[in-house]
C-alpha positions in Angstrom: 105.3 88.2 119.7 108.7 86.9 121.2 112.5 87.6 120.6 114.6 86.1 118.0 118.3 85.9 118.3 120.7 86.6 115.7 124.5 87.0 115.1 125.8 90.0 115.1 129.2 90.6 113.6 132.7 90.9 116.2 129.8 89.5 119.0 130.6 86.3 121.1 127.1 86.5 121.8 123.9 86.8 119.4 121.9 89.8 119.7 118.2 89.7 120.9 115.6 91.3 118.3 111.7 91.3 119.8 109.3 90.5 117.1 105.3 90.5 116.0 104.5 88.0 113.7 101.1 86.8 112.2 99.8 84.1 109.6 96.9 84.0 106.9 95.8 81.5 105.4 92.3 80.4 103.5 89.6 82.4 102.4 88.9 86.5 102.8 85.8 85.2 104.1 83.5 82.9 106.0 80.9 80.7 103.8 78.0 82.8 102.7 75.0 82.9 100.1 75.9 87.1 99.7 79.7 86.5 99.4 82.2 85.2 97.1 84.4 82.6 97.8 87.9 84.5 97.2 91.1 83.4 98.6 93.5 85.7 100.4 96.2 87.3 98.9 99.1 90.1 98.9 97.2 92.8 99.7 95.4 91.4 102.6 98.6 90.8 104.4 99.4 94.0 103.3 96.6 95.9 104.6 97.0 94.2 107.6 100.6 95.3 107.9 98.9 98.9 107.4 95.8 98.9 109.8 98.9 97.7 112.9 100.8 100.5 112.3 97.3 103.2 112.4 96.1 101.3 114.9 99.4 102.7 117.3 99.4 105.8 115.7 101.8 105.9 112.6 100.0 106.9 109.8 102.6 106.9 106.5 106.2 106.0 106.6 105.7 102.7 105.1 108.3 101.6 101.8 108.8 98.8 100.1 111.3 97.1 97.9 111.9 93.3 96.6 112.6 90.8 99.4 116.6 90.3 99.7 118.0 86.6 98.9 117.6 85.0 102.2 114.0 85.9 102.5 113.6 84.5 98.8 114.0 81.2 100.9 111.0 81.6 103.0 108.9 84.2 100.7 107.4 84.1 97.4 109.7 86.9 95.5 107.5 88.0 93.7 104.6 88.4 96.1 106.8 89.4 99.2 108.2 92.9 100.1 110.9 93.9 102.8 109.2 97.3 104.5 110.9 100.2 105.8 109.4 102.6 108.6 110.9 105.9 107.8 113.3 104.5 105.8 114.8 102.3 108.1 114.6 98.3 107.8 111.2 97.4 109.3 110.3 93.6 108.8 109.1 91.4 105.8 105.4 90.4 104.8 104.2 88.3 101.8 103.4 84.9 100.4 105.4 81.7 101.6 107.7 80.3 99.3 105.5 77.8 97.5 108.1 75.2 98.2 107.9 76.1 101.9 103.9 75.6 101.1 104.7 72.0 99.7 106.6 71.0 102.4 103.9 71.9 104.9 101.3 69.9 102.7 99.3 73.0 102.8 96.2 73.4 99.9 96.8 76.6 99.0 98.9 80.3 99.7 99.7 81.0 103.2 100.8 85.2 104.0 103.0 85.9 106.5 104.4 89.2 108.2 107.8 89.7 110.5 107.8 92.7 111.8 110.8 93.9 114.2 109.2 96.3 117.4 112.3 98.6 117.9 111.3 100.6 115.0 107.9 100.2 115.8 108.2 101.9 119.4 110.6 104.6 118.0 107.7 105.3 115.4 104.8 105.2 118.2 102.4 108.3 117.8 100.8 109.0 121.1 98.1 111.5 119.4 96.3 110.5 116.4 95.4 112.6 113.4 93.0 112.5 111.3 93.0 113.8 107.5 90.4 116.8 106.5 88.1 114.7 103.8 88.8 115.6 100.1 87.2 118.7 99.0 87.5 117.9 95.2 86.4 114.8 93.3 88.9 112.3 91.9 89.3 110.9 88.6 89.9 107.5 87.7 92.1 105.3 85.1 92.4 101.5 84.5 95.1 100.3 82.3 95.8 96.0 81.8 99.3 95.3 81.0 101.2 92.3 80.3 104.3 91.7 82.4 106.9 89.3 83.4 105.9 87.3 86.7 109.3 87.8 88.3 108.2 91.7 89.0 106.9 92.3 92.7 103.9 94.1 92.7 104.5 96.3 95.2 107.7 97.5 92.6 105.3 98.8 90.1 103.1 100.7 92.2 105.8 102.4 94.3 107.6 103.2 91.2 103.5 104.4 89.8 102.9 106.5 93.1 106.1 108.3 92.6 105.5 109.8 89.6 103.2 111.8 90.6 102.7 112.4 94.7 100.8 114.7 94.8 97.4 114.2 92.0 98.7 110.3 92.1 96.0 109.4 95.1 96.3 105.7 94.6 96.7 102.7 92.8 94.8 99.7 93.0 95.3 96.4 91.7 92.4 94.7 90.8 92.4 91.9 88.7 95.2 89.0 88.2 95.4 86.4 85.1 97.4 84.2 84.2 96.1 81.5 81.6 95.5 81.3 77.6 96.1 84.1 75.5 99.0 85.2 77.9 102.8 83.8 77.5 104.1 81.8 79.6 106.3 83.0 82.1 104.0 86.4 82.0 100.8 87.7 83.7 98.2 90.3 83.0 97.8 92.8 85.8 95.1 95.5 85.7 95.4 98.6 87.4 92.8 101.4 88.8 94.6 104.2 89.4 93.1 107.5 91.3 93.8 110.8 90.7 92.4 114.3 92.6 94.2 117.2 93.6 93.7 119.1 97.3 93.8 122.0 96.2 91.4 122.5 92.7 89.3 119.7 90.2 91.7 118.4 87.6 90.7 119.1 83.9 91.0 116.3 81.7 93.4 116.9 79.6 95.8 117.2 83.0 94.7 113.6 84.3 95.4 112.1 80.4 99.0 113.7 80.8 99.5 111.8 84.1 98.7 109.3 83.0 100.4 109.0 80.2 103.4 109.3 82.2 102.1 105.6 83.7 101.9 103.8 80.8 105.3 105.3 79.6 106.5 104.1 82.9 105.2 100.6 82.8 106.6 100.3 79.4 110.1 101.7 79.9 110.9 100.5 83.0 109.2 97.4 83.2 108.7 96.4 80.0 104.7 95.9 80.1 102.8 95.0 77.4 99.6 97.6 77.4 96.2 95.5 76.9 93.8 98.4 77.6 93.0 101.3 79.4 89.7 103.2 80.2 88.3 105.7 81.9 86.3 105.0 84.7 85.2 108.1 86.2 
């Protein structure tokens, strides 16, 4: 944590802005015979961007959008998002640029977040709440697409979650390839995406509708190529 100082427009002098910063880098975990050996990605920085902001009281609020051009110089654009705190600008978090990577001689993907504290203080929640467990059961989809690689992730699944706020519960992405079989310049993302209701069990036939409204999305806006979808619970 320290200040950083910028220049502020009709200012002689720069203006101070206090910051938290962190790094990642290497494996989710330590060696282990009962754990796999997987490598750290978006949504670990991400989640640790999350668990900060719980952990001083601020549950929700978080938004995110693509990374503006000068962050394209120091973050991957398409595994980076700028973040908002209740819609104002909060900070940046993400992969490094991979030439930023190179020039560090590092051996694989390093994650970093910037978060300014003025917003973070103005945000501070003094009493903590806590969320009454579900009383209804979820259902589950998975649907694989095919996509361009210039997308953010974090794009599609705000633009997923909004559909829908209040049956879409969440959306998870849980498996990347890139590789034979997929063009290049395109990836295959597959999705698990959670749906309940607060206030009664969701029929089928409402959860297909929903989600069809996904797929459409992916399709129309993003112009995903659908490789499958299931249903998982």
């Amino acid at each position: 944590m320290a200040p950083v100082f910028l220049p502020f427009p009709g200012e002689r002098l720069p203006r101070e802005d206090w910051r938290v910063t962190g790094l990642m880098y290497g494996h989710r975990w330590d060696p282990s015979w009962n754990l796999p050996s997987e490598p750290l990605d978006y949504y670990d920085i991400k989640g640790v961007v999350e668990t900060l902001l719980e952990a001083i009281g601020i549950i929700g609020g978080l938004g995110t959008m693509p990374v503006g051009d000068e962050q394209k110089k120091i973050f991957h654009p398409g595994k980076s998002a700028s973040c908002t705190l209740g819609g104002k600008p909060l900070g940046v978090f993400g992969e490094i640029h991979p030439d930023l990577s190179k020039h560090f001689d590092l051996k694989g993907p390093a994650y970093l977040f910037e978060l300014s504290i003025e917003p973070l203080i103005e945000a501070w929640r003094v009493v903590r709440r806590f969320k009454r467990p579900p009383r209804f059961p979820s259902s589950e989809r998975d649907v694989a697409f095919v996509v361009n690689v210039d997308i953010p992730y974090g794009e599609i699944i705000n633009s997923i979650e909004l559909l829908d706020t209040k049956l879409i519960e969440k959306v998870d992405l849980f498996d990347v390839y890139y590789g034979s079989g997929i063009p290049e310049g395109k990836r295959s993302l597959a999705l698990r995406i959670t749906y309940r209701s607060p206030e009664r069990t969701l029929k089928q036939a409402e959860v297909d509708r929903i989600h069809s409204r996904v797929t459409d999305e992916l399709t129309s806006k993003f112009g995903a190529v659908l490789r499958g979808q299931a249903h998982t619970v």
